[in-house]
RODO-2510 file (C-alpha; in nm, 4 decimals, decimal comma):
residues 262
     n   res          X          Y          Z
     1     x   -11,6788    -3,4874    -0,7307
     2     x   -11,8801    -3,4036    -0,3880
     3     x   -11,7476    -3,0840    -0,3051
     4     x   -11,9549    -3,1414     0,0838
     5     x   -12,1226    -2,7492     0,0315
     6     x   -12,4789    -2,9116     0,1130
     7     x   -12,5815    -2,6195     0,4111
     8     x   -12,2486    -2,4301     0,3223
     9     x   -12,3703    -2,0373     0,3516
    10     x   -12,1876    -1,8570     0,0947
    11     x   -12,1273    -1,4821    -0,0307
    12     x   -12,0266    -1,4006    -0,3006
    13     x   -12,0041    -1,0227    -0,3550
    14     x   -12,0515    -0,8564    -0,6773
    15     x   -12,3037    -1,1175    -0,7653
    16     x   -12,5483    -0,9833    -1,0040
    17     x   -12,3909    -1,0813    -1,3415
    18     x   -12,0764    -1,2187    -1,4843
    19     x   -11,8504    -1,4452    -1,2943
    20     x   -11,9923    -1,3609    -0,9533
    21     x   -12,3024    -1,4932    -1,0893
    22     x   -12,1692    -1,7583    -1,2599
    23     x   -11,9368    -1,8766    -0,9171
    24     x   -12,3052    -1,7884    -0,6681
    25     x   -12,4898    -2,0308    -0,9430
    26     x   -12,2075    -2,2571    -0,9263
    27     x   -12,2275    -2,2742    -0,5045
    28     x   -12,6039    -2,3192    -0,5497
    29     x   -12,5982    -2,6130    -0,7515
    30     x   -12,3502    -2,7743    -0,4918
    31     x   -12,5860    -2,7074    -0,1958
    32     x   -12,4723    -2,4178    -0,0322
    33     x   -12,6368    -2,1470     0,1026
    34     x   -12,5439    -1,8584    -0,0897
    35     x   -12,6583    -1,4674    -0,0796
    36     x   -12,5916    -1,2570    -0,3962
    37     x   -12,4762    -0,8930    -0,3587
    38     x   -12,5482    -0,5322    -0,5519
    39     x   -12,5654    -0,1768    -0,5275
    40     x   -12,9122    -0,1867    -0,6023
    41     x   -13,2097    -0,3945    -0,5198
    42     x   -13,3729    -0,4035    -0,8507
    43     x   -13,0925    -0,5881    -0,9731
    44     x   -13,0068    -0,8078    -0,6719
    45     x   -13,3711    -0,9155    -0,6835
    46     x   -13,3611    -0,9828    -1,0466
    47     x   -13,0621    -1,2158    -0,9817
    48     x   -13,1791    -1,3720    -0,7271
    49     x   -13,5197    -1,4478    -0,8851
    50     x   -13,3222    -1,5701    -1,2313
    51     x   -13,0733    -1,8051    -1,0017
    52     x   -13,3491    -1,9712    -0,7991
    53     x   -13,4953    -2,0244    -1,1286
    54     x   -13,1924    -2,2079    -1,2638
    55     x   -13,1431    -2,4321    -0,9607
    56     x   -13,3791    -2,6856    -0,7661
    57     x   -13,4445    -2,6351    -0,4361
    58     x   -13,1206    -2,3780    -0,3562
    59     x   -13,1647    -2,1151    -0,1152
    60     x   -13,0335    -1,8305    -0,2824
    61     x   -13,0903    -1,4570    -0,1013
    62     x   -13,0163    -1,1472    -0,1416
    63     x   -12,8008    -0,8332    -0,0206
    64     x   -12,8275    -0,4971    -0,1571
    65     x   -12,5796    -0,2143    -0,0646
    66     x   -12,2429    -0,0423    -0,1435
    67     x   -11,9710    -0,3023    -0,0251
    68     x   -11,6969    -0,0810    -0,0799
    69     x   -11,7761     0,1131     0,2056
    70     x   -11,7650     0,1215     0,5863
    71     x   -12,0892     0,1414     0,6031
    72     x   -12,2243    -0,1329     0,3153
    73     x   -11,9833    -0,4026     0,4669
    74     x   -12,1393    -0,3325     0,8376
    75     x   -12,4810    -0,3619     0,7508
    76     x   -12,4012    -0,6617     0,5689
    77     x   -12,2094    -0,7550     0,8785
    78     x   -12,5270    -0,7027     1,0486
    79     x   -12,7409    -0,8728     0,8637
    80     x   -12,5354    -1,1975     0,7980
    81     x   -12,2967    -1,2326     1,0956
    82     x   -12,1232    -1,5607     0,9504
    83     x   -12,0556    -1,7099     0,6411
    84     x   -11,8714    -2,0485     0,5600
    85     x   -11,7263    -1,8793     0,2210
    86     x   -11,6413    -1,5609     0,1220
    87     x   -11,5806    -1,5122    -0,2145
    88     x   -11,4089    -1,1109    -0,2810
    89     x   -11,5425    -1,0939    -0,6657
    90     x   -11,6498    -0,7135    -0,6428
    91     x   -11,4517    -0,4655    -0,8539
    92     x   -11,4394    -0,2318    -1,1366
    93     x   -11,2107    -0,1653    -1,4273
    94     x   -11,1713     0,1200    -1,6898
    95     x   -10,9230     0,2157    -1,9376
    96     x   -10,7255     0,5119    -1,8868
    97     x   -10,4438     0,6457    -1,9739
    98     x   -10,1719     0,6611    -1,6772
    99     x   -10,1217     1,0344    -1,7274
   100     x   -10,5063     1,1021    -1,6849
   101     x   -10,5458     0,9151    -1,3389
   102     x   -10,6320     1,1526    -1,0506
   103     x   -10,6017     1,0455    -0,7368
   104     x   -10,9338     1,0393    -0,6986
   105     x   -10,9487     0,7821    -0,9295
   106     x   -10,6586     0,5692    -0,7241
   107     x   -10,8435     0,6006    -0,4379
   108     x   -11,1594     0,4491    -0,5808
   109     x   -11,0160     0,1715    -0,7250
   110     x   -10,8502     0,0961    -0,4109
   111     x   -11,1652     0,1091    -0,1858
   112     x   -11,3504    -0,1171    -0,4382
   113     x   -11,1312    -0,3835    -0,5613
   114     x   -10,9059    -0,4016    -0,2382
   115     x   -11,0375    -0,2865     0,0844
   116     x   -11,4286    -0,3992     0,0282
   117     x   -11,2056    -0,7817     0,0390
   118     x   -11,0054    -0,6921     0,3480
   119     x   -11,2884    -0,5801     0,5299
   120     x   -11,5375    -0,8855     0,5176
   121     x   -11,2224    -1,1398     0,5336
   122     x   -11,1360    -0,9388     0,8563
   123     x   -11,5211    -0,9509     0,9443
   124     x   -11,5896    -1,3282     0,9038
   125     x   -11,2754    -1,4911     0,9662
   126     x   -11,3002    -1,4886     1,3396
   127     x   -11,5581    -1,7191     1,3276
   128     x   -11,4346    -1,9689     1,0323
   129     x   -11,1116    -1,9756     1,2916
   130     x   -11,3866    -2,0744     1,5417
   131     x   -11,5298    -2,3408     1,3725
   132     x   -11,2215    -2,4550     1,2106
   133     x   -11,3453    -2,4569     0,8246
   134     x   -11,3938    -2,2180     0,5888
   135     x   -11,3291    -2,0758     0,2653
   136     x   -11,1754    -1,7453     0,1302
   137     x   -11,1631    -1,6570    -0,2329
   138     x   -10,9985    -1,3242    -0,3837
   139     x   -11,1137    -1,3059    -0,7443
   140     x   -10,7616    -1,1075    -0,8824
   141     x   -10,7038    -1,1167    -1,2337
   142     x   -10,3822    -1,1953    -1,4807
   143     x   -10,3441    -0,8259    -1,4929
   144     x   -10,2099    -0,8806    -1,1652
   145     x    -9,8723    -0,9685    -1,3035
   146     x    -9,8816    -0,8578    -1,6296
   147     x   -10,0067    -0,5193    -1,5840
   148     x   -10,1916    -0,3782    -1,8893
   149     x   -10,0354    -0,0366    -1,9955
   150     x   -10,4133     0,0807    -2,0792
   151     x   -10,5217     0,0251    -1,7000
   152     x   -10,2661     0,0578    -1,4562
   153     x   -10,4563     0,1644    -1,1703
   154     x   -10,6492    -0,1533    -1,2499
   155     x   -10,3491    -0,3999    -1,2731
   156     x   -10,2322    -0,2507    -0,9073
   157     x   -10,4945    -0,2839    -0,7577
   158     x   -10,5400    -0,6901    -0,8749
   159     x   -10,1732    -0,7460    -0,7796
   160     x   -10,2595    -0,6166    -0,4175
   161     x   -10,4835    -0,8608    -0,3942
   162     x   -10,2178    -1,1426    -0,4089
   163     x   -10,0496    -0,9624    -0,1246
   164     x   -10,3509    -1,0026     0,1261
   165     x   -10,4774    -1,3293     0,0021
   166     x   -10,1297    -1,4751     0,0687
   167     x   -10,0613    -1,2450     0,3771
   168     x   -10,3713    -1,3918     0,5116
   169     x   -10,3551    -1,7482     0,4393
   170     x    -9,9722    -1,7432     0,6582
   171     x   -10,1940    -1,6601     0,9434
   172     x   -10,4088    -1,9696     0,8986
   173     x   -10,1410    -2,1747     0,9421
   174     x   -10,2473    -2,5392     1,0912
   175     x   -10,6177    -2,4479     1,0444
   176     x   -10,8823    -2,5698     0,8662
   177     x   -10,9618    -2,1992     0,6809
   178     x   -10,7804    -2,1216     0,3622
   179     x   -10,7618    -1,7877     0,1449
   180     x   -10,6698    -1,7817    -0,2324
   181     x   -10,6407    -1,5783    -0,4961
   182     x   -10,7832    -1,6612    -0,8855
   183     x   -10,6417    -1,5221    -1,1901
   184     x   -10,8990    -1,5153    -1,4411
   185     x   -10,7586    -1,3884    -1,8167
   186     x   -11,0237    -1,2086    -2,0289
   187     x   -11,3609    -1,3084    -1,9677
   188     x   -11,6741    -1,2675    -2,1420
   189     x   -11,9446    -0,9905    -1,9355
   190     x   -12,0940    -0,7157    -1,9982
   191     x   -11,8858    -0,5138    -1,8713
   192     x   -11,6050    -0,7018    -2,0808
   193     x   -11,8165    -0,6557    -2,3823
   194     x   -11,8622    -0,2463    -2,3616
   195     x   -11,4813    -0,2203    -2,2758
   196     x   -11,4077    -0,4189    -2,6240
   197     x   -11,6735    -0,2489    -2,8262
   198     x   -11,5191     0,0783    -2,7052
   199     x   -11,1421    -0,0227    -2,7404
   200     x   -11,2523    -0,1221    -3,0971
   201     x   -11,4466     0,1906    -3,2061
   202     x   -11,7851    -0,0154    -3,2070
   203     x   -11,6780    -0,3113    -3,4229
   204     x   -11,9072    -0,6427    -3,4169
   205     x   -11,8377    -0,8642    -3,0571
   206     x   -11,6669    -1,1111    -3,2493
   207     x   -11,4688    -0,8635    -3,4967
   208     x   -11,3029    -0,7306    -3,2085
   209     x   -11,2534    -1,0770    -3,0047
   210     x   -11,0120    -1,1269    -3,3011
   211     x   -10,8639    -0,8204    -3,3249
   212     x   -10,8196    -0,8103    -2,9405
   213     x   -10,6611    -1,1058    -2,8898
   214     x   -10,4416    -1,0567    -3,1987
   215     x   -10,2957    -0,7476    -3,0961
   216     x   -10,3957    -0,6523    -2,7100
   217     x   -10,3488    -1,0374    -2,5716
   218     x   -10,1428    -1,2147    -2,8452
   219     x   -10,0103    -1,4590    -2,6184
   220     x   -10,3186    -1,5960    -2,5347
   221     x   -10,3918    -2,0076    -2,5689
   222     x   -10,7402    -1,9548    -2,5821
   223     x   -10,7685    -1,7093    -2,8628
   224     x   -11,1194    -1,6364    -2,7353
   225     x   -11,2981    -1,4716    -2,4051
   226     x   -11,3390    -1,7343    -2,1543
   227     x   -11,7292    -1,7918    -2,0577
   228     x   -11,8138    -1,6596    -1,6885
   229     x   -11,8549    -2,0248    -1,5716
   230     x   -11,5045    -2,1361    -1,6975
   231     x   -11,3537    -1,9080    -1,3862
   232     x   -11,6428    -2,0398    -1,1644
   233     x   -11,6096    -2,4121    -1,1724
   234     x   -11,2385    -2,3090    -1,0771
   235     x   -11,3385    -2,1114    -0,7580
   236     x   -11,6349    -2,3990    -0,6486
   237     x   -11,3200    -2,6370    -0,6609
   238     x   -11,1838    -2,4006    -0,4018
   239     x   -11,4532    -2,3621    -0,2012
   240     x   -11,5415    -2,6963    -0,1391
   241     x   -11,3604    -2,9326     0,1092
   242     x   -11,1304    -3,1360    -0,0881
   243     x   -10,9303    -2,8568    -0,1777
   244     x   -10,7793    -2,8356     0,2139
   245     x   -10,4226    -2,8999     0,0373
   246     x   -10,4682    -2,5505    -0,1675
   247     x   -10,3937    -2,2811     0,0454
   248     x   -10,1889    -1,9365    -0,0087
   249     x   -10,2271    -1,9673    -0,3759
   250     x   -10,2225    -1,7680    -0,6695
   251     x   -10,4208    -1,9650    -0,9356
   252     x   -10,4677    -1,8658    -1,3083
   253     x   -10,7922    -1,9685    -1,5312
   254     x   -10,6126    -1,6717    -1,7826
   255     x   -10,6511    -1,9450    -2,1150
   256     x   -10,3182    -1,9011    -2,1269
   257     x   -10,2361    -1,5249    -2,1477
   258     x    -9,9466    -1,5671    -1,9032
   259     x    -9,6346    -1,6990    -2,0458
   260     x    -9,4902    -1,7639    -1,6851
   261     x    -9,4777    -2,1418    -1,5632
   262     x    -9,4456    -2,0884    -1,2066
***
């Protein structure tokens, strides 16, 4: 399928490994224009180098800075004053128990994971309204509705997500822009990989796949981590222009985790 991303410029935030990689990799190899973001330089430009290296002939940049906060997303702002497709991947996740949570801690994960989304969709939509195209992606997760007891901050944080990808696809209404929100279930990073090696008290990565998925996610289909470029081919779909008809949804890449049919 021609997704039509050939000159597309694309962000996709969080971008230095995982499935922001894998989605910024995925936009590449369409066409588009796409600009890979981190807190630090070192490993933007590492990323960047690697993708370009991967692809032929993409233009692939890069954006270093903290885009959970006023100041990161305005110098981004700055710097890039319109993209095509904006693609919310940044966020964090941690284990912790509910009783242990400062507020601190509620406020972080709010400021990352929700408000670094709401303030570059708020930042580029007036000009995807302008143009009449363009592309909005909130990467959620399935802890969004079925919050896990070990990271609740987490799960709230994932299901507010929904909220303002659906709140802001009613206001595109009869436009050419959409906004949507993916539900990815347990994927395979780095990050992933540390969280599992810790949850299983340093037990081999495929030891504890088993034993996670046996008695943390038993009602997963998959019975494995899905690979980071799974959940990407699933947000390039949405990205490119035949998927006009999909707009205001909630769609889950989870391998099954959710036992819910609607």
């Amino acid at each position: 399928m021609d997704l039509k991303l050939i000159g597309r410029k694309a962000l996709v935030t969080g971008s230095t490994q995982g499935i922001g990689r894998a989605i910024a990799l995925g936009l590449a190899r369409e066409g588009a224009r796409v600009v890979v973001t981190g807190r630090t330089a070192a490993r933007v430009d590492e990323a960047v180098v690697a993708l370009n290296k991967e692809t032929s002939g993409a233009l692939i940049e890069g954006f270093s800075g903290d885009l959970a906060s006023e100041s990161g997303a305005s110098a981004l702002v700055k710097a890039h004053p319109h993209f095509d497709i904006v693609v919310n991947n940044l966020g964090i996740f941690e284990p912790q128990d509910f009783l242990d949570i400062s507020d601190e801690t509620w406020r972080r994960f709010f400021e990352v994971n929700v408000l670094s989304g709401v303030r570059l969709s708020r930042a580029y939509l007036p000009s995807m309204k302008a143009q009449n195209w363009g592309r909005i992606v909130f990467i959620s997760s399935e802890s969004a509705v079925q919050i896990p007891t070990e990271m609740i901050h987490y799960g709230m944080t994932k299901t507010a997500q929904l909220a303002v990808s659906r709140g802001i696809a009613e206001t595109l209404a009869g436009t050419g822009v959409t906004c949507n929100a993916v539900l990815p279930g347990p994927t395979r990073s780095q990050g992933v990989e540390e969280f599992v090696h810790k949850m299983s008290g340093g037990k081999a990565f495929e030891v504890a796949q088993e034993e996670f998925f046996r008695t943390a996610r038993p009602s997963s289909l998959l019975k494995r981590f899905a690979e980071p470029e799974e959940v990407a081919n699933l947000v390039v779909y949405l990205c490119g222009v035949g998927s006009s008809a999909t707009n205001g949804a909630a769609l889950r890449v989870d391998g099954g985790v959710v036992r819910s049919i609607v």
